[in-house]
N, C-alpha and C positions, 0 to 999 in steps of 0.2 A: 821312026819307030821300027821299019823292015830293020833296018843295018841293026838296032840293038837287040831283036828276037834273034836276028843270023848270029851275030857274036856273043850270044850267050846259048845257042845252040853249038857253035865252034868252039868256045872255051869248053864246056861239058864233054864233047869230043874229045879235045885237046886233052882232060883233067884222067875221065876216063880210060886212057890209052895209055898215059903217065901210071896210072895204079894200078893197071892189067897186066904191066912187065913182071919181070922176075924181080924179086929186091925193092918193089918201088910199094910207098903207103904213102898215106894221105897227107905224114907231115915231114916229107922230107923237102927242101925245101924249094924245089922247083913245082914240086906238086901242089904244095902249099898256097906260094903264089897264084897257080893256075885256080887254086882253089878261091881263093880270095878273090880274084877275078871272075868267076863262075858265078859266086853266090852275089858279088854286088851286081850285078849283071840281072840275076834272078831275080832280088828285090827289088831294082826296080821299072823289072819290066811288070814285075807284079804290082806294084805300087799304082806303074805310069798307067796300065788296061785296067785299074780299077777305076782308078780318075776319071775315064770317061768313058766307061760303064756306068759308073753312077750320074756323069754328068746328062747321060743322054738321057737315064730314066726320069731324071728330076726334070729336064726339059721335056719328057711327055708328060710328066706328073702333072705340072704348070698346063701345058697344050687342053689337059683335058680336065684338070679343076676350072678351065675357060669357059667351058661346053658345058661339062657335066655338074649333077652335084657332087658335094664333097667327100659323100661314101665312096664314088667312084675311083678316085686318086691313091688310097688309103695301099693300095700293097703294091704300089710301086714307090711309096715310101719304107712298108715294112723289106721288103727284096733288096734296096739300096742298102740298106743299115744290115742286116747279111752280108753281105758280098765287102762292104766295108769293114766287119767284125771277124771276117774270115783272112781279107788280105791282111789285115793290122797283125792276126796274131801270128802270119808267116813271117811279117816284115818283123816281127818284133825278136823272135827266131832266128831268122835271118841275120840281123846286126847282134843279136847276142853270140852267136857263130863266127859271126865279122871279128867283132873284138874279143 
């Protein structure tokens, strides 16, 4: 997970440096590349820290509908479905960008 945060912080670098010359925008076609490289990179590292982000809440959710009653659980389900309605409409963004 480190190597694809680094290489999607380098490609952004890379993309950015690319469209800060003189003459250079976003669809020529080296930039372009970099760019398609960038955002797949971004979706899914957003994708991948959502995954288990949620995975860890539902594994406390579980931990403490163990313990507790059922009231208790209840916003670490609503906070999951957040966090999963939030990354979907970037990823969904993101691949409409892609293609």
């Amino acid at each position: 997970m480190n190597q694809l945060c680094l290489f999607c912080v380098a490609s952004s670098c890379i993309l950015l440096a690319q469209i800060a010359n003189p003459g250079g925008a976003l669809w020529i076609s080296p930039s372009a590349n970099m760019a398609l490289t960038f955002w797949s990179s971004s979706v899914v590292v957003t994708v991948y820290c959502t995954i288990g982000i949620v995975a860890k809440l539902l594994h406390m959710r579980y931990q403490i509908w163990r313990v507790l009653s059922p009231q208790e659980y209840s916003p670490y389900f609503s906070v999951a479905a957040m966090l999963i309605e939030s990354a979907m409409l970037y990823a969904c963004f993101g691949l409409a960008f892609i293609i």
